[in-house]
C-alpha positions as CSV (number, residue, x, y, z in Angstrom):
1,X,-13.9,-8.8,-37.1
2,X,-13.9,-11.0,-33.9
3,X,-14.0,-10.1,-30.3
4,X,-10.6,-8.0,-28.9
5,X,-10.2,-10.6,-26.1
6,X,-12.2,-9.9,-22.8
7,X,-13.1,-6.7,-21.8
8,X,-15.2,-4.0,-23.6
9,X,-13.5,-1.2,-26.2
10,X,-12.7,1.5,-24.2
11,X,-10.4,4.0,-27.2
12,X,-9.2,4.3,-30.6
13,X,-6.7,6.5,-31.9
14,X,-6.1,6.7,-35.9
15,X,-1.8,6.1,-36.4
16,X,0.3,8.2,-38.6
17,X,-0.3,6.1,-41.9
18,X,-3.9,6.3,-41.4
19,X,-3.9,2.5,-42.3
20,X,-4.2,0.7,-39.2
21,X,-6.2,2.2,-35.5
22,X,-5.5,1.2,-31.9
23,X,-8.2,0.4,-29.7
24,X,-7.8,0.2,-26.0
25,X,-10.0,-2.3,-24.1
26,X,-11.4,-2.0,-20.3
27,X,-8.6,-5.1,-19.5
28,X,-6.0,-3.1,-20.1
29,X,-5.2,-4.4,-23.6
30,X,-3.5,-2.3,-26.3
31,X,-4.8,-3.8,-29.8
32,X,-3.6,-2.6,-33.6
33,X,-6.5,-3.4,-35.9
34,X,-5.9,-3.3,-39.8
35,X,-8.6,-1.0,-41.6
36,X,-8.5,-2.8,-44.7
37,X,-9.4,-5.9,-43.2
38,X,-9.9,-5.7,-39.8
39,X,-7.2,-7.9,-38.8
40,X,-5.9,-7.5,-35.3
41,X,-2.7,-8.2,-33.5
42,X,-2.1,-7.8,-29.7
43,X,0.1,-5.0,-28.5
44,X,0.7,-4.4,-25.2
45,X,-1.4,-5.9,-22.0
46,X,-1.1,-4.5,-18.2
47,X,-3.2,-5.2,-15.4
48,X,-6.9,-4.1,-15.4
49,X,-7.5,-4.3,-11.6
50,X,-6.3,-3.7,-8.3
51,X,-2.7,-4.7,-8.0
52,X,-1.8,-6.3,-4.7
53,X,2.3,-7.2,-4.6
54,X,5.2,-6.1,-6.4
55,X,8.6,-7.7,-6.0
56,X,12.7,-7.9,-7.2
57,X,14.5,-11.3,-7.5
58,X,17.4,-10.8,-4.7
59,X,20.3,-9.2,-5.7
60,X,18.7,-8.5,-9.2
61,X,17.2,-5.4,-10.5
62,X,16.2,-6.0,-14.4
63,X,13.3,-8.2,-13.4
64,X,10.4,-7.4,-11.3
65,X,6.2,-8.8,-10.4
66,X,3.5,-7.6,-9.9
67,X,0.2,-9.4,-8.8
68,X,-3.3,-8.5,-9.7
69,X,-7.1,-10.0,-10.4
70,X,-6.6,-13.2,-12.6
71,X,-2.7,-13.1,-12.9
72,X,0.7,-12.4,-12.0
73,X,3.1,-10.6,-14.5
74,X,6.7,-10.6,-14.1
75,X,8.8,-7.4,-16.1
76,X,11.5,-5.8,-17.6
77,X,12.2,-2.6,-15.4
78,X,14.3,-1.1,-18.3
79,X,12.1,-1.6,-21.2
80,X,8.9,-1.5,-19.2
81,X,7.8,-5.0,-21.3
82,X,6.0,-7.8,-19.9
83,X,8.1,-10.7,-20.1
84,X,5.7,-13.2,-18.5
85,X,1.7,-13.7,-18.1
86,X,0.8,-16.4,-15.4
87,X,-3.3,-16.4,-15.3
88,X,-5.6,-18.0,-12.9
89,X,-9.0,-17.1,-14.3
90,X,-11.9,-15.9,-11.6
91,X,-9.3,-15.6,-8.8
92,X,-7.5,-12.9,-7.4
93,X,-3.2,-13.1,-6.2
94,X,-3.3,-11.1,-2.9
95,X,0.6,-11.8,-2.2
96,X,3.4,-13.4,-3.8
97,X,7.6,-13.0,-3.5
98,X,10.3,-14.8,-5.0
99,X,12.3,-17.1,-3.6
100,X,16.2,-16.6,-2.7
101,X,17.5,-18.6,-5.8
102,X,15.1,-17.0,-8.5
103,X,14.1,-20.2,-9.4
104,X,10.0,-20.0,-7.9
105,X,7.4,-17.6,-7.5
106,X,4.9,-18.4,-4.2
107,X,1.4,-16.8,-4.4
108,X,-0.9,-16.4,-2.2
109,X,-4.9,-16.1,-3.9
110,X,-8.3,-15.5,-2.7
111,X,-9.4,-19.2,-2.7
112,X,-7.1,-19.9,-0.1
113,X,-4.6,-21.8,-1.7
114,X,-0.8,-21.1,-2.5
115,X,0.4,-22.0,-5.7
116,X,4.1,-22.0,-6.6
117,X,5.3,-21.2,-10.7
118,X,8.6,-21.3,-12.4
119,X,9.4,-17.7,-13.4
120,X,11.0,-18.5,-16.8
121,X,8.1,-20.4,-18.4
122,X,4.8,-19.4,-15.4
123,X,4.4,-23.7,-14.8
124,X,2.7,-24.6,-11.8
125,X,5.3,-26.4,-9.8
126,X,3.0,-27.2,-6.6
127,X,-0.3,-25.9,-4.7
128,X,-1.2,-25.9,-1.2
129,X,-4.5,-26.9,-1.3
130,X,-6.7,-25.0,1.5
131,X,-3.9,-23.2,2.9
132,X,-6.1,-19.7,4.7
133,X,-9.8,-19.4,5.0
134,X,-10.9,-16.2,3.1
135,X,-7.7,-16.1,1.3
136,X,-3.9,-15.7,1.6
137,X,-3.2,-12.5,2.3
138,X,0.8,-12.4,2.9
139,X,3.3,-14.9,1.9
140,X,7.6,-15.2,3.2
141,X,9.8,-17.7,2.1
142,X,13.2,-18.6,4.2
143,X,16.3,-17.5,2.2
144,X,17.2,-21.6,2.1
145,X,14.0,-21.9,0.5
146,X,13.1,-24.8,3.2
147,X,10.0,-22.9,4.9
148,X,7.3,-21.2,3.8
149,X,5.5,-19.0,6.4
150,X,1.4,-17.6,5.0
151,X,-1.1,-15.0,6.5
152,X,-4.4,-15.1,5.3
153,X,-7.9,-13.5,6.0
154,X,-8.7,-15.7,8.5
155,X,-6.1,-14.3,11.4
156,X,-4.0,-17.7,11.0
157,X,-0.3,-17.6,10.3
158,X,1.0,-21.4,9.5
159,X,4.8,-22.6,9.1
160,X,5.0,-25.0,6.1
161,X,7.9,-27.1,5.3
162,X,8.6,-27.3,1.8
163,X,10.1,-29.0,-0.9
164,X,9.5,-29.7,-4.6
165,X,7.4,-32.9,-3.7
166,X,5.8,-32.1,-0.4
167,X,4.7,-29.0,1.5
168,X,3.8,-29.9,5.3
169,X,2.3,-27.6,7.8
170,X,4.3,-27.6,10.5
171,X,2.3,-25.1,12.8
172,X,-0.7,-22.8,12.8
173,X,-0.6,-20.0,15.2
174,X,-3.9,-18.4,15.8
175,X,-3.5,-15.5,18.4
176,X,-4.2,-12.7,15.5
177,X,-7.6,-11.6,15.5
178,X,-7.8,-10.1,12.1
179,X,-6.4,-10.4,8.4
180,X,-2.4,-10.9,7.9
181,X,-0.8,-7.8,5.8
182,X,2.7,-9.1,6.1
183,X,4.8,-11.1,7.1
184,X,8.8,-10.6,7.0
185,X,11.9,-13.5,7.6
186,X,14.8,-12.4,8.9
187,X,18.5,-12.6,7.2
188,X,19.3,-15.5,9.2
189,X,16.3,-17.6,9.0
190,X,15.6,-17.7,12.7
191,X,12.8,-15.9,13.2
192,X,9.9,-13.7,11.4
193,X,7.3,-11.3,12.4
194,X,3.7,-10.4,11.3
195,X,1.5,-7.3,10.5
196,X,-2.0,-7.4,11.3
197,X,-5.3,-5.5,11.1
198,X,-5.6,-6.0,14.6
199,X,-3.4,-3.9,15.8
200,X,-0.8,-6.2,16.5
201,X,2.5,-7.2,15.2
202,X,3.8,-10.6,16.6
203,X,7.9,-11.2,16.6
204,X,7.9,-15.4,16.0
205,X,10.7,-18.1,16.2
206,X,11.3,-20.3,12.5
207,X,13.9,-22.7,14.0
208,X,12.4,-26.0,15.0
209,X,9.7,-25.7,17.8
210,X,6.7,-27.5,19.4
211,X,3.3,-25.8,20.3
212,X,2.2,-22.9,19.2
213,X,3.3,-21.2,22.6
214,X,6.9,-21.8,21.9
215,X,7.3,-20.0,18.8
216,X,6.1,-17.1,19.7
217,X,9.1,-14.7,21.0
218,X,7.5,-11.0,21.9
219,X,4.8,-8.5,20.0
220,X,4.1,-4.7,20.1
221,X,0.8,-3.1,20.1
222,X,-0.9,0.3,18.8
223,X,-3.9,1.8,18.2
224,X,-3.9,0.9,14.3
225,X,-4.6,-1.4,12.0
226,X,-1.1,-2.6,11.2
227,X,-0.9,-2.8,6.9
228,X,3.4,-3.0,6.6
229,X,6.1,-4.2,8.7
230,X,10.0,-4.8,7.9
231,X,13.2,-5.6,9.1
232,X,16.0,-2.8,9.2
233,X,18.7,-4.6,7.3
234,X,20.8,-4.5,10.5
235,X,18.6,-5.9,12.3
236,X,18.2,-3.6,15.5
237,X,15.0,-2.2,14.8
238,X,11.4,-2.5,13.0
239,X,9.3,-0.1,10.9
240,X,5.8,-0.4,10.8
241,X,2.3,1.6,9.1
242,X,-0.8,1.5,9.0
243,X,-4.0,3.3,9.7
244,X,-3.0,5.9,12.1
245,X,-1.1,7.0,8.9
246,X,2.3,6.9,11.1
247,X,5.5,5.4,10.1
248,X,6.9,3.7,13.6
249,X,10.5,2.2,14.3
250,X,10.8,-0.1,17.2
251,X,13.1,-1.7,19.2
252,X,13.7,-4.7,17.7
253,X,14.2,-7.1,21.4
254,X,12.1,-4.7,23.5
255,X,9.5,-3.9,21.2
256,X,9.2,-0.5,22.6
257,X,8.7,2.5,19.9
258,X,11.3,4.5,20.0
259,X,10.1,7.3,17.2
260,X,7.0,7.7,15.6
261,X,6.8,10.1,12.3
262,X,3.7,11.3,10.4
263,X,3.9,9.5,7.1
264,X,0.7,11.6,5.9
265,X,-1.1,13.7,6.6
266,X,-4.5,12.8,5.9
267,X,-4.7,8.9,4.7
268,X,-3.6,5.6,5.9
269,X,0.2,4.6,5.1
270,X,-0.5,1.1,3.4
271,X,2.9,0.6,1.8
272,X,7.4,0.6,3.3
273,X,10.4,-0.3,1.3
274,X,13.5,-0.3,2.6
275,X,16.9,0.2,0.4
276,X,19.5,-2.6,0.9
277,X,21.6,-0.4,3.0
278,X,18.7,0.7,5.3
279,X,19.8,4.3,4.7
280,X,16.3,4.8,2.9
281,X,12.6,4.5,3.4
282,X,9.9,4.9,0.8
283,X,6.4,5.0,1.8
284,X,2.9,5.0,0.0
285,X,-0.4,5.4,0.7
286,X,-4.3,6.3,0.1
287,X,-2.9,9.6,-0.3
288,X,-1.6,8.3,-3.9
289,X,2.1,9.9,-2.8
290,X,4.9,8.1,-3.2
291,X,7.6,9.6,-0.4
292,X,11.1,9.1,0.3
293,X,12.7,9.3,3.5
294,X,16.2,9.4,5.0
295,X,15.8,6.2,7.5
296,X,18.1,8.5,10.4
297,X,16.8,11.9,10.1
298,X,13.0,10.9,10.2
299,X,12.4,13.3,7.3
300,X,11.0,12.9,3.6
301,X,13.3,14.2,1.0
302,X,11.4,13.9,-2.0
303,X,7.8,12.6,-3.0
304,X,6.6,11.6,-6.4
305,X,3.0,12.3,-7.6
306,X,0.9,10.1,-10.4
307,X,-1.2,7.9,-9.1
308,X,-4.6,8.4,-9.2
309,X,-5.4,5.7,-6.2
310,X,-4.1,4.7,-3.4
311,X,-0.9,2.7,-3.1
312,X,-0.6,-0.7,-2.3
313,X,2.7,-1.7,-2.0
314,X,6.4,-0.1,-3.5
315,X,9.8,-1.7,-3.6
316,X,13.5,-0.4,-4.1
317,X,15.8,-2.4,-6.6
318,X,18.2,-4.1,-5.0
319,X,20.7,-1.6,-7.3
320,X,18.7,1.5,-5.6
321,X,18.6,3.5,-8.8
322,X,14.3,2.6,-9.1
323,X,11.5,2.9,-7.3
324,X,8.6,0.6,-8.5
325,X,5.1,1.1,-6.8
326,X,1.6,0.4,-7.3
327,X,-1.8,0.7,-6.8
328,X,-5.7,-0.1,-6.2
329,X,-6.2,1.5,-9.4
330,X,-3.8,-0.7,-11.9
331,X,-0.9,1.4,-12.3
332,X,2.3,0.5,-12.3
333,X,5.1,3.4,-11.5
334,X,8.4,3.2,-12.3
335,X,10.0,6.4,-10.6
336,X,14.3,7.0,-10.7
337,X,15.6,7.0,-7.4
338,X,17.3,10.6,-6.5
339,X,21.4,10.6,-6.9
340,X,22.1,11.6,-3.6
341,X,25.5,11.2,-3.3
342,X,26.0,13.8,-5.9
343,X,22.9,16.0,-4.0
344,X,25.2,16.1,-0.6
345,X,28.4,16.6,-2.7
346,X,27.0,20.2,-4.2
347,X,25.9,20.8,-1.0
C-alpha cells in the first residue's frame, strides 16, 4: 500500500460491508482503502489550515471560494462538493475575490505576489510579480474589471491597471502604518476605502489621479485595530470591526460615527457581510459566533454556534437564503439564512 497523499493518518472507520475502511488524513483528505488489496481511491478533500477568504460570483449563489495554506477551492453551495482545486505549494492565499464577469479569480499570497486563475479550469492567467512586502493581505477589483487595488503586510495600498497582457501600478499610497485587512470599491467605480491594523480606515479616489496626495478623499480614526470595512449598499454609510470587538457605522462624507454596537462581548469582531439589500448584517469573530443583525435596529436576531475557532471572514449569497463563514481552524459553515418575512408575518 503507498502513501495516502501528504499528511499523516489521522482515522479509520470500518463501512457497512466490512470490505473496504476510510481513513482520514491530517490534510483533510477523506480516503476509501480496499481491504483485500489495499487499493485506495480519493474521496473527499477540504482545507487542512487556516482559511483566509470566502467569496460569491456577483449575482450568483451556486458557486462560492474559499482560500487557505497551499490552495484556493471554489464549491458547490448545494451539494457542499468541491468543484475546483487551484494549489500553490509552500505558499499561503491571504485574499482573493472574483471579478464582476465571473470569468477571473485575483489572489493575493504570502510571497507578495498576486496571481490571477480562470475559475472553470484553475489556469494561471497573470502574476504580479512583487506586488506587497510581507504579503498581500487584501485584494478589490473595479466592477469593469480595469483596476485592481492590493493591501499587503507592508502598510502599502497600490492601484494597478489591468488587462489580460499587462498589469501596471498606477500608484502606491503609503500613509498606513500597519497591515491592510480590506479593502472595498464602490458601486460606481469612483472611489474605495481601506481597513487597517492601525487604527485607521482611509476613504480614496479610483478615477484618474496624480500623486499620492490627490487620491486620498477623507479617513476616520478609532482606538482599534481595524480587521473589516464595507460599503452599505446605498452608499450613505460605512460599517467597520475590529479589535475593540465593536461593530461601527459611519457617515459615509463626514466620517463621523454615528452608532457604535457591541458585536461581542469578549473577543475581537474579525469578520461583516452585508445582504444585497443592506437590510442585514452578519458578523464573526474569535468568539467562534456567527451573529445576525438587523442593519436599522442595531440588534442581533439570531447567532449560529459550530466553530471551534475564531472566524475569519463570512459572506451572504447574493440570493440571501445562506450564510457561508469560516475559520482559523479549517471549517467551512454553511448555515440557512432565517425566513424573515414569514417570522414578521406570524408576528
Amino acid at each position: 500500500m503507498g502513501k495516502l497523499g501528504a499528511g499523516a493518518i489521522t482515522s479509520l472507520s470500518l463501512n457497512a460491508a466490512g470490505d473496504h475502511v476510510f481513513a482520514g488524513t491530517s490534510r483533510g483528505s477523506i480516503y476509501l482503502v480496499a481491504l483485500d488489496n489495499f487499493e485506495y481511491e480519493l474521496r473527499n478533500s477540504s482545507h487542512f489550515g487556516r482559511i483566509n477568504a470566502v467569496a460569491f460570483p456577483h449575482n450568483y449563489s451556486e458557486l462560492f471560494i474559499t482560500s487557505s495554506v497551499n490552495d484556493i477551492r471554489v464549491w458547490h453551495a448545494r451539494t457542499r462538493n468541491e468543484l475546483l482545486l487551484i494549489q500553490v505549494p509552500q505558499l499561503e492565499c491571504l485574499s482573493c475575490v472574483l471579478s464582476k464577469d465571473g470569468k477571473c479569480i485575483v489572489s493575493g499570497w504570502s510571497d507578495g505576489k498576486v496571481r490571477a486563475f480562470l475559475p472553470q479550469s484553475g489556469r494561471l492567467l497573470w502574476t504580479i510579480n512583487d506586488a506587497h512586502n510581507g504579503g498581500v493581505t487584501a485584494v478589490a477589483v473595479s466592477g469593469d474589471g480595469s483596476r485592481l487595488v492590493s493591501g499587503g503586510m507592508d502598510g502599502k495600498v497600490r492601484v494597478w491597471s489591468i488587462t489580460l497582457d499587462q498589469q501596471l501600478m498606477l500608484v502606491s499610497l503609503g500613509e498606513h502604518k500597519a497591515k491592510i485587512t480590506q479593502i472595498s470599491i464602490n458601486r460606481g467605480d469612483t472611489e474605495f476605502v481601506s481597513a487597517s491594523h492601525d487604527g485607521s480606515c482611509i476613504l480614496w479616489n479610483l478615477v484618474g489621479n496624480s500623486g499620492e496626495g490627490s487620491w486620498r478623499i477623507n479617513a476616520l480614526f478609532a482606538t482599534t485595530q481595524f480587521s473589516s470595512i464595507l460599503y452599505h449598499p446605498d452608499e450613505s454609510q460605512l460599517i467597520t470591526a475590529g479589535t475593540d470587538r465593536k461593530i461601527t457605522y459611519w457617515d459615509a462624507v463626514e466620517n463621523d460615527a454615528i452608532r457604535i454596537v457591541d458585536g461581542s462581548d469578549s473577543a475581537a469582531v474579525n469578520a461583516l457581510a452585508l445582504s444585497q439589500d443592506g437590510e442585514w448584517i452578519v458578523s464573526g469573530g474569535d468568539d467562534k459566533v456567527v451573529k445576525l443583525w438587523n442593519y436599522d435596529e442595531g440588534y442581533y436576531n439570531y447567532v449560529g454556534i459550530g466553530h471551534s475557532g475564531g472566524i475569519t471572514r463570512c459572506q451572504v449569497a447574493p440570493d440571501r437564503k445562506n450564510i457561508v463563514s469560516v475559520g482559523d481552524e479549517g471549517a467551512i459553515m454553511i448555515w440557512k439564512f432565517p425566513d424573515v418575512e414569514a417570522l414578521k408575518s406570524e408576528a
